[in-house]
C-alpha positions in Angstrom: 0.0 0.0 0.0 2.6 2.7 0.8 4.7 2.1 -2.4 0.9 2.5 -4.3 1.4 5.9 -2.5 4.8 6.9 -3.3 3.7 5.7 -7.3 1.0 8.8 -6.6 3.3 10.7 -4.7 5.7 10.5 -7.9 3.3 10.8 -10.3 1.9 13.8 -8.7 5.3 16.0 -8.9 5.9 15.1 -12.1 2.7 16.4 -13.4 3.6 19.5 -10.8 7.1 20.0 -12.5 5.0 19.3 -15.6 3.2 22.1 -15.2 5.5 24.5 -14.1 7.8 23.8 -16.6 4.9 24.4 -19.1 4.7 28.0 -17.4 7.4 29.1 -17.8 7.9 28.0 -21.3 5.1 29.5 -21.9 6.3 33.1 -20.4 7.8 35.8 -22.5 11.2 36.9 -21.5 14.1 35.9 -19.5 13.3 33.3 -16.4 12.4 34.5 -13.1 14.5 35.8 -10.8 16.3 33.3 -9.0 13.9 33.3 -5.6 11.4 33.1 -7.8 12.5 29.8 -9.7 13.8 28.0 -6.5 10.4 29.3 -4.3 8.6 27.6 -8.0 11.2 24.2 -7.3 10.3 23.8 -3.7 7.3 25.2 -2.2 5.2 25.9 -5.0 6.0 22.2 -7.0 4.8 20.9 -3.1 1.7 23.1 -3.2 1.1 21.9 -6.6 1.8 18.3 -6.4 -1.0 17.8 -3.5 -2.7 19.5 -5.1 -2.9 17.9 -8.1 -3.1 14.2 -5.8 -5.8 15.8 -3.8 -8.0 17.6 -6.1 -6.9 15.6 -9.4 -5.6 16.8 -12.9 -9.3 17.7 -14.7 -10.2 20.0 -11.2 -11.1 23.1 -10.6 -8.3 23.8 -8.2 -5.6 22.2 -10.4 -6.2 24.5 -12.9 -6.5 27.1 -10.5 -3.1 26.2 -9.1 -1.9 26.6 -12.4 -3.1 29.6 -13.0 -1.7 31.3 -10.3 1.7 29.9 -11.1 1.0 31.9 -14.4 -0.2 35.3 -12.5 3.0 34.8 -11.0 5.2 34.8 -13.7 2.9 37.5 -15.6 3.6 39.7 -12.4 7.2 40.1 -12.9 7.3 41.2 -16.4 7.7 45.3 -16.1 4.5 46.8 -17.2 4.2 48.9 -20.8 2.4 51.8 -19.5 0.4 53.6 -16.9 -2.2 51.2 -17.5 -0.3 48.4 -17.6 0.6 49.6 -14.1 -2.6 49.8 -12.6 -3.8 46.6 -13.7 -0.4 44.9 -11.8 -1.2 47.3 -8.5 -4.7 45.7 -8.6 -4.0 42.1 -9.4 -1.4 42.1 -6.5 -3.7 41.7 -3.5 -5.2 38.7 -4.5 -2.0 37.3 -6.2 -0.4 37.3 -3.1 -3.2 35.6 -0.8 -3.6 32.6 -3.5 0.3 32.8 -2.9 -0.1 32.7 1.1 -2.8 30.0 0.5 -0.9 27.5 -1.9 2.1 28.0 0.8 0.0 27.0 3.7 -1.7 24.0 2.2 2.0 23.0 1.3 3.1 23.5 5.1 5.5 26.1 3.9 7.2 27.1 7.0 6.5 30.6 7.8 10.1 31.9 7.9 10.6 31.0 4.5 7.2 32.5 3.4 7.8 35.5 4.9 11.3 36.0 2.7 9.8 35.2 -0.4 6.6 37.5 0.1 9.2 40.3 1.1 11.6 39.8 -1.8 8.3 39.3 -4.1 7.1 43.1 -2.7 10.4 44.7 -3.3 10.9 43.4 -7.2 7.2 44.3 -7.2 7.8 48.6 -5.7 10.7 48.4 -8.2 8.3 47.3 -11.5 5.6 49.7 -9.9 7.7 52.8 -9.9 6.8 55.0 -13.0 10.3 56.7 -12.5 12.2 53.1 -12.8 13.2 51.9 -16.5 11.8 48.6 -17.6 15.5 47.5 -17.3 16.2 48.5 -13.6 13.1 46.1 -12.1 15.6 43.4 -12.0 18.4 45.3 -11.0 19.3 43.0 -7.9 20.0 40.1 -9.8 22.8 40.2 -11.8 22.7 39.6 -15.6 24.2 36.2 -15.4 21.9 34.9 -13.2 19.6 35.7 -16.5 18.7 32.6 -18.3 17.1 33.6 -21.7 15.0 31.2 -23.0 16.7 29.4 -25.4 17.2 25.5 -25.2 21.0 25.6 -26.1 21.8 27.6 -23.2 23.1 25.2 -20.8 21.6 26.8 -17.4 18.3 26.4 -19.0 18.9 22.8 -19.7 20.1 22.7 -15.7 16.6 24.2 -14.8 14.7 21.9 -17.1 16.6 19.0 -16.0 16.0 19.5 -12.3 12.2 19.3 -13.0 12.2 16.8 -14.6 14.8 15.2 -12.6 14.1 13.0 -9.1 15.9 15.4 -6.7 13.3 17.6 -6.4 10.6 14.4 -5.7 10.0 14.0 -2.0 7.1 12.1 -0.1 4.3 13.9 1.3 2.7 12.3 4.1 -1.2 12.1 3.7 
């Protein structure tokens, strides 16, 4: 019976890494910040993975998961625009309680939510600021920590490969 669970337990971080790796394929631009991509690894392939054994692929709050992965990523592009500005300010609030909710139903420890929610609000003020270029939102990371999206680049492949790889599957107690 528990190795029937650790087959679910598998199955459902692969369709987690699945998914996020869709995401950010999906995404225009550079990858994440580098918080972002390792709070995406951890606590948010957790979140999604029980979800995903919980609720099950075809529900309403996988795809719900998933779409917060992708308001997310969408949040940390630099908005065109005034009104491209206001629509960020506004989406914000609720971004971050799906965010506070997918990290408690993980049993994200609240240390380590607090420190991505803070860095998240900084890059956040820094996009938000009309007096910031598009090219300073980022500033903290530096430019080789920037993966562009293309396949040959070898850090991409890294990212990709941890995914996809086993080191990121644990077991989840039910």
């Amino acid at each position: 019976m528990s190795s029937n669970l650790n087959q679910v337990a598998k199955e459902d971080f692969q369709a987690a890494s699945t998914a996020i790796r869709r995401v950010i394929a999906e995404a225009d631009g550079p990858l994440p910040p580098r918080f972002v991509v390792e709070f995406l690894l951890q606590e948010w392939r957790r979140h999604l993975a029980l979800t995903h054994h919980r609720a099950g692929p075809g529900s309403a709050e996988w795809k719900e998961a998933q779409q917060v992965t992708r308001q997310l990523l969408t949040s940390l592009q630099p908005p065109a625009g005034a009104a491209a500005r206001a629509r960020l300010t506004q989406s914000l609030p609720r971004l971050v309680a799906d965010l506070k909710t997918g990290m408690a139903l993980a049993h994200t420890a609240p240390e380590t939510r607090d420190a991505f929610l803070h860095e998240l609000r900084e890059l956040h003020i820094r996009l938000l600021d009309p007096n910031s270029p598009p090219g300073d939102a980022r500033a903290p990371d530096h430019l080789s920590d920037t993966i562009a999206m293309d396949t040959r680049d070898p850090r991409l492949r890294a990212l990709l490969d941890k995914l996809d790889g086993a080191d990121g599957v644990e077991h989840i107690e039910m």
